[in-house]
N, C-alpha and C positions, 0 to 999 in steps of 0.2 A: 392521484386517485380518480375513480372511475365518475360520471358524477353523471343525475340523470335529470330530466325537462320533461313536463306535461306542459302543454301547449293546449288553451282553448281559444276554441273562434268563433264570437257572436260577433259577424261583420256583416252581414247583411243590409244594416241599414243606412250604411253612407252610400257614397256613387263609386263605384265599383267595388264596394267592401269586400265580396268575398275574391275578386281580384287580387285586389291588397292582401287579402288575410291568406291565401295560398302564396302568392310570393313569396312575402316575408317568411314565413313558415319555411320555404324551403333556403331562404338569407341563413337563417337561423341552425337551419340543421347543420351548413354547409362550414360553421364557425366551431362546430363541436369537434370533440377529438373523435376517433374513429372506435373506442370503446365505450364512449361516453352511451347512455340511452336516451331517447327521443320517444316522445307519445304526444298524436294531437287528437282531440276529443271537439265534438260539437255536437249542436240540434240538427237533426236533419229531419228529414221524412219519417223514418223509423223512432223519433225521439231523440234522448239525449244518447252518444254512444260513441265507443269510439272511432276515429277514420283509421289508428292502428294504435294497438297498443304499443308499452315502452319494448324498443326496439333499436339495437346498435347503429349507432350515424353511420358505421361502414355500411350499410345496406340501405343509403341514400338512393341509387338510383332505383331499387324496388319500393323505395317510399314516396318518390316522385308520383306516378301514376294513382296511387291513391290520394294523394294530397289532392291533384289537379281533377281526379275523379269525386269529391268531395260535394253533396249539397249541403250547404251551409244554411240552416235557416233562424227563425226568428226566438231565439233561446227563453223562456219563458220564465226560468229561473238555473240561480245559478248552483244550488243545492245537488243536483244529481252528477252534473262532471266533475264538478269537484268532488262531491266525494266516491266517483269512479276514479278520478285523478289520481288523490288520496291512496286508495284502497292499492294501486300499483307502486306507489311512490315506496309508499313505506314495505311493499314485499322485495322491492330492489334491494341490491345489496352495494346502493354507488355510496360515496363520500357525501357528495352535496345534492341535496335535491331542492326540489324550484319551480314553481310552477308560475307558467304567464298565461294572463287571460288579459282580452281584448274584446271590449264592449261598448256599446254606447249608454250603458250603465241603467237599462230599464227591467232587467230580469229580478226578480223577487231575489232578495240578501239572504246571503247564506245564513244556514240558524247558527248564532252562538257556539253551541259546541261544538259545531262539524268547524269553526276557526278554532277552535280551541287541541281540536285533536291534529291542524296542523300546528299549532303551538308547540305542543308537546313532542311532535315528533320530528321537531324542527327543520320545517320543511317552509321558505319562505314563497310569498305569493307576490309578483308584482302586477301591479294592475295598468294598464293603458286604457285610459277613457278616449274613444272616439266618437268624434259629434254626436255627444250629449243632448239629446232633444226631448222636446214636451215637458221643459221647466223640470228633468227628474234629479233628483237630490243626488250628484255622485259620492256625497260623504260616506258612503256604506264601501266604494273602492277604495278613498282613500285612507281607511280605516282600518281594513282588513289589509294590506299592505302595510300599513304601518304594525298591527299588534303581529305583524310573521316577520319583520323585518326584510320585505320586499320594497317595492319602487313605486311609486306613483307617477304617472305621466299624464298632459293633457295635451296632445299636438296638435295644433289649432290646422296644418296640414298634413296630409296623407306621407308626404314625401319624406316626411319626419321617421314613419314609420320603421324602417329596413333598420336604419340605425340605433333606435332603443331594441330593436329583436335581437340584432346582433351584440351591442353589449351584454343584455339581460342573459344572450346565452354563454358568454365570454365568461359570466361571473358562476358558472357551474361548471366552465373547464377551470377555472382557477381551483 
């Protein structure tokens, strides 16, 4: 069965984050089956939006350029990709949907019912906290991962990163 990934990227604030968070992104695609769908969403300039929406892993090398053409910037909360996320997740028509987000865990917690509607539409979320800074409380990632029945991660280095992208998307071709 077909099975489909939103991808967000608030990476901006480690050293080379949005480095990282374009690579992996493309680790990630490259693990999906080739009907599978792929969508990565961030803050940029324009706001919160997407760099493409969900869109078949066989048209990886047309999503390359956009990937690498991507400004990533400082996500202020996480309330509007997700629920752009959301809002394409549940119009697919895959088997398993999934969404991963990668942050350093300081954009304003999604409200309540926007986790609630990915509850319901069982769509789980796993979360990757990276360099967590200015004392913020990640219990709201690891929260919201746990009530969607997604992942929690904390990789204390970058190098960690490639390899939970690629599991996490390993578990939406299953």
């Amino acid at each position: 069965p077909k099975g489909a990934l939103a991808i967000i990227l608030h990476t901006c604030e480690f050293p080379e984050g949005n480095t990282w968070g374009k690579r992996i992104t493309k680790q990630a695609i490259k693990v999906l089956s080739a009907k599978d769908e792929v969508g990565v969403l961030a803050y940029t300039n324009s706001g919160e939006q997407w760099i493409f929406d969900l869109t078949p892993a066989s048209e990886y090398e047309k999503l390359v350029p956009k990937i690498e053409a991507a400004q990533i910037g400082d996500m202020p909360s996480f309330h509007t990709t997700m629920q752009l996320g959301l809002k394409s997740l549940k119009a697919s028509d895959a088997a398993a949907k999934h969404m991963i987000i990668i942050s350093d865990g300081d954009p304003s917690p999604p409200p309540p019912p926007l986790v609630q509607q990915f509850i319901d539409a069982k769509i789980s979320i796993s979360m990757v906290a990276i360099f967590p800074h200015g004392g913020n409380d990640i219990s709201i990632m690891k929260s919201v991962a746990s009530m969607t029945n997604g992942r929690y991660y904390k990789p204390e280095d970058p190098n960690e990163l490639p390899s939970i992208f690629m599991k996490e998307s390993k578990s939406v071709k299953r």
